[in-house]
C-alpha positions in Angstrom: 7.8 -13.3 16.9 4.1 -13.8 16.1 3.2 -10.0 16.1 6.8 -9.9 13.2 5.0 -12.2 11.3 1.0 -11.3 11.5 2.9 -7.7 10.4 4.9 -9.4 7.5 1.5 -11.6 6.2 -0.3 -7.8 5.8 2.2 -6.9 2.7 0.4 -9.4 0.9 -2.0 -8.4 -0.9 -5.5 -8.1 0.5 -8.6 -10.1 -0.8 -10.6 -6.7 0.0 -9.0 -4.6 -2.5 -5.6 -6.1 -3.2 -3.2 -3.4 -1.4 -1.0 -4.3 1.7 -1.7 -2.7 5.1 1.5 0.2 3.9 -1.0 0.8 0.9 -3.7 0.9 2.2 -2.6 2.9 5.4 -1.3 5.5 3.0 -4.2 5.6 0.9 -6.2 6.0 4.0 -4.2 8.9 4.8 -4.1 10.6 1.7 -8.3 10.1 1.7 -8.3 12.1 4.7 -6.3 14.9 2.8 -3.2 15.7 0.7 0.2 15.9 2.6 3.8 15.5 1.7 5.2 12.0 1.4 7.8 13.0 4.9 4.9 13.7 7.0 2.9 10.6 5.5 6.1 9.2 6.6 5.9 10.6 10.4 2.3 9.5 10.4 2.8 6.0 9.1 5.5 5.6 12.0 4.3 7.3 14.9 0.4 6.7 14.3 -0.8 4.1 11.8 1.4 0.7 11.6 0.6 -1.1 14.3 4.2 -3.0 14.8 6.5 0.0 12.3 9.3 -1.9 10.4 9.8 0.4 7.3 13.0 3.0 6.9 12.2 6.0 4.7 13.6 4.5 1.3 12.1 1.1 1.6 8.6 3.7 2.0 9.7 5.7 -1.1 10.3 2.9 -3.1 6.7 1.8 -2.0 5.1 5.0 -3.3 7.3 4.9 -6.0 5.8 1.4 -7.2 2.4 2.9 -6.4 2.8 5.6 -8.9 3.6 3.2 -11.6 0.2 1.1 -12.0 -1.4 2.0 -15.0 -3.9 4.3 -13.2 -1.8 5.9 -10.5 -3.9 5.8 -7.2 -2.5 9.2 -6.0 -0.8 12.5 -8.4 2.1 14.6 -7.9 2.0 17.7 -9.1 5.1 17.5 -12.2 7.3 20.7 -10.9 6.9 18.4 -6.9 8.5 15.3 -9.1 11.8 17.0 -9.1 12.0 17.5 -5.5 13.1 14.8 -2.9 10.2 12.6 -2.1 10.1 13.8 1.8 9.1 17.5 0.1 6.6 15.9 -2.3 2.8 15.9 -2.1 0.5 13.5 -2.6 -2.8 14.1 -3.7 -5.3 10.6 -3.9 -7.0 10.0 -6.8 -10.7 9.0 -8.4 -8.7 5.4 -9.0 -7.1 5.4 -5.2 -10.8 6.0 -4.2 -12.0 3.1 -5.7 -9.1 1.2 -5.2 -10.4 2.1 -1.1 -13.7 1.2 -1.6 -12.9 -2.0 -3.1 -14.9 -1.3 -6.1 -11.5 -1.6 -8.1 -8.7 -4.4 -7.4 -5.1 -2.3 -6.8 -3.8 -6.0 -8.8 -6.2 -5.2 -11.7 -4.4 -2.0 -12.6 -0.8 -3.7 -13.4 1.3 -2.5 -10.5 4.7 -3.3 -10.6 5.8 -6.6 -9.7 7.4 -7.3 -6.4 8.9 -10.0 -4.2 7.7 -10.4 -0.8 9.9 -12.8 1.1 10.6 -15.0 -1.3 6.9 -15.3 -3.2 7.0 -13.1 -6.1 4.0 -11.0 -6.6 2.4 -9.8 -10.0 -0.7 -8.7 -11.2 -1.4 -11.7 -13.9 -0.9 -14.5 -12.2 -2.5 -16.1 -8.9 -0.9 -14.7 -5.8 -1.7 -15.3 -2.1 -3.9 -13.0 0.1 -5.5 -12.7 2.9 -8.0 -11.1 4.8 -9.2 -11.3 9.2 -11.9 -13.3 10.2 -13.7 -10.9 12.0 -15.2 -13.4 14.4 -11.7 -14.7 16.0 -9.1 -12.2 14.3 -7.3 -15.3 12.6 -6.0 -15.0 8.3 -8.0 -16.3 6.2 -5.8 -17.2 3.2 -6.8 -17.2 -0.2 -4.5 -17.9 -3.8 -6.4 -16.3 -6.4 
């Protein structure tokens, strides 16, 4: 049960750059280099979440709220838009870059808003995130 919930408390948004650990993993991947959204899929599964809990739509609707923000933090190409999102590639952005480096908050460019368990997350008003102290890998809350 712990390891459920450590997982769940990484969809907040972090105090580093505001994305979730399923942002920020797919950010991470798309940094390394552009790729369809199935095989960031694959990856995300098989390689990068450390305790996987996602099913392909719930990871499309992700992206799909990524693309939204008022700077999108990766492009698809507009003739890829019409194909199904496992055949669509992702290319990051100068803004997902920044977004990375923490030079730009992901909550600063008006993603969409979204509920997480019951705490409803938006860009304008305070929400709760977190970070790992380093020194004893506990959360460090913060509502900001």
């Amino acid at each position: 049960m712990k390891g459920a919930l450590v997982r769940h408390f990484q969809e907040f948004p972090s105090t580093e750059n505001g994305l979730s650990l399923t942002e920020q993993m797919s950010l991470d991947m798309l940094n390394e280099q552009s790729m369809t959204a199935g095989l960031m899929f694959k990856k995300m599964m098989t390689e990068r979440d450390p305790l996987p809990w996602l099913g392909d739509i719930m990871y499309w609707y992700i992206l799909g709220s990524m693309m939204q923000a008022e700077k999108p933090v990766f492009a698809v190409s507009a003739s890829d838009l019409q194909k199904p999102w496992v055949e669509r590639v992702l290319t990051i952005t100068q803004t997902g870059r920044e977004v990375l480096s923490g030079s730009q908050s992901w909550l600063s460019l008006n993603p969409p808003t979204r509920w997480l368990g019951g705490v409803k997350l938006h860009d304008h008003n305070p929400c709760w995130q977190w970070r790992l102290d380093g020194r004893n890998g506990r959360f460090i809350w913060h509502f900001a």
